[in-house]
C-alpha positions as a Markdown table, in Angstrom:
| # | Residue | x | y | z |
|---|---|---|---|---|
| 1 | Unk | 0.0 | 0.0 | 0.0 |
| 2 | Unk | 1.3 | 3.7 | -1.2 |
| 3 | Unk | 1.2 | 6.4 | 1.5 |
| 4 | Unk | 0.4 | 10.0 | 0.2 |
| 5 | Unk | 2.3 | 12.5 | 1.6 |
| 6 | Unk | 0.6 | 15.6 | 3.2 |
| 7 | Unk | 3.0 | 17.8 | 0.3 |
| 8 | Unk | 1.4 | 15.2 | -2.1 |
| 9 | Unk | -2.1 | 15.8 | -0.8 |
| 10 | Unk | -1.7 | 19.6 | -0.8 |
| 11 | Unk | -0.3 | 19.1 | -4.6 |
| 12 | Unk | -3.5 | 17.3 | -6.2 |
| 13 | Unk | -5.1 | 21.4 | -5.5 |
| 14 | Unk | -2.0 | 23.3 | -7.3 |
| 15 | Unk | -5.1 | 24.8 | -9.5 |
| 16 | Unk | -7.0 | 25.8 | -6.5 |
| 17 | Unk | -3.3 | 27.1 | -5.3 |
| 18 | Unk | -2.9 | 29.3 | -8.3 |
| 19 | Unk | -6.2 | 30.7 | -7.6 |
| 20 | Unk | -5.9 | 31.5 | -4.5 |
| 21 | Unk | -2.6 | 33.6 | -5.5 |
| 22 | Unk | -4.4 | 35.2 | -7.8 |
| 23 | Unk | -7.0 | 36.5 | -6.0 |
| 24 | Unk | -4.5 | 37.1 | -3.5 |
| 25 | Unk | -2.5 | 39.6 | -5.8 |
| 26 | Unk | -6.3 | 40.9 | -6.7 |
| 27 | Unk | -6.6 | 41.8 | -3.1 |
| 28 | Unk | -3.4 | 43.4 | -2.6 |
| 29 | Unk | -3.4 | 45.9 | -5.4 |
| 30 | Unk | -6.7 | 46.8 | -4.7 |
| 31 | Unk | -6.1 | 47.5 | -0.2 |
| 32 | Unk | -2.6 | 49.0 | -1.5 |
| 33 | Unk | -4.8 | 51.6 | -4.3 |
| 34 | Unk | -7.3 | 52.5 | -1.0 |
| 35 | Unk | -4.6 | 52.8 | 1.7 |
| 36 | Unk | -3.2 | 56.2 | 0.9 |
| 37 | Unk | -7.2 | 57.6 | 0.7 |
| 38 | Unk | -7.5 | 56.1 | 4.5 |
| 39 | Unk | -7.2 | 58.5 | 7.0 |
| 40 | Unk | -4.7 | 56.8 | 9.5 |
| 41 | Unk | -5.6 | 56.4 | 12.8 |
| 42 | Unk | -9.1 | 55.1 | 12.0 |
| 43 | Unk | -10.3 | 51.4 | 12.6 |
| 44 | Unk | -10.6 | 51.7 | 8.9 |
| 45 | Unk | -7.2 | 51.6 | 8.2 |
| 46 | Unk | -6.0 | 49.1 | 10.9 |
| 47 | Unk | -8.4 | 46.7 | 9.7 |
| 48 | Unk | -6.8 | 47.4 | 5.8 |
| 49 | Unk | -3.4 | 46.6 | 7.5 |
| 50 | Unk | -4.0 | 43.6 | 9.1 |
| 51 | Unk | -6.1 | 42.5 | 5.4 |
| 52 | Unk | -3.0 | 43.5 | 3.6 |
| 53 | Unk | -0.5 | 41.6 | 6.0 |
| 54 | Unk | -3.1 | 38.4 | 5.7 |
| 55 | Unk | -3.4 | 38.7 | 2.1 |
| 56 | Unk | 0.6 | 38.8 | 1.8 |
| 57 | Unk | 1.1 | 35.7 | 4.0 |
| 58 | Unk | -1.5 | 33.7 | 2.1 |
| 59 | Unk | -0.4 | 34.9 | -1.1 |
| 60 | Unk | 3.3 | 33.7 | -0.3 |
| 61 | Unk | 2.2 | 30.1 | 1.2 |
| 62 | Unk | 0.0 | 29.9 | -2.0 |
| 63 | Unk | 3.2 | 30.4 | -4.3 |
| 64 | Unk | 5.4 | 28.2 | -2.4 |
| 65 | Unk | 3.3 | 25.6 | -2.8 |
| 66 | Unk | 2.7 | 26.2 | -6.4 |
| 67 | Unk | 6.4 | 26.3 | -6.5 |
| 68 | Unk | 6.4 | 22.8 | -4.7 |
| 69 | Unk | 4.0 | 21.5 | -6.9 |
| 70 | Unk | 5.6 | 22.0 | -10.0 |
| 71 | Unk | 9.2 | 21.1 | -9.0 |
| 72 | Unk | 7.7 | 17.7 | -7.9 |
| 73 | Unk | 6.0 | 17.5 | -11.4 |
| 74 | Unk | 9.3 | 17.9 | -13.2 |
């Protein structure tokens, strides 16, 4: 019997990966157009913050794995 790995497991969504970088870049360009129109200070602004730092971190983990995903292919 053939044991998947959990990098394996994660690998059979690459496509659902790539999405989710892309709607992660989506994201980013459209908090980083708002923030300058923000006035700071506001919970407006520390709520587009934290969205922005959350968006980066998922955007990264979703390119490593594409990253993953596709050296393991080769």
């Amino acid at each position: 019997m053939t044991e998947e790995t959990l990098v394996g497991a994660f690998c059979r969504f690459r496509y659902q990966f790539r999405l989710l970088f892309m709607v992660s870049v989506l994201a980013l360009i459209v908090l980083g157009a708002a923030l300058p129109v923000i006035e700071r200070g506001t919970g407006t602004f520390v709520i587009t913050i934290v969205q922005l730092v959350s968006f980066a971190v998922i955007g990264a983990l979703s390119f490593a794995m594409m990253v993953v995903c596709a050296r393991r292919a080769d």
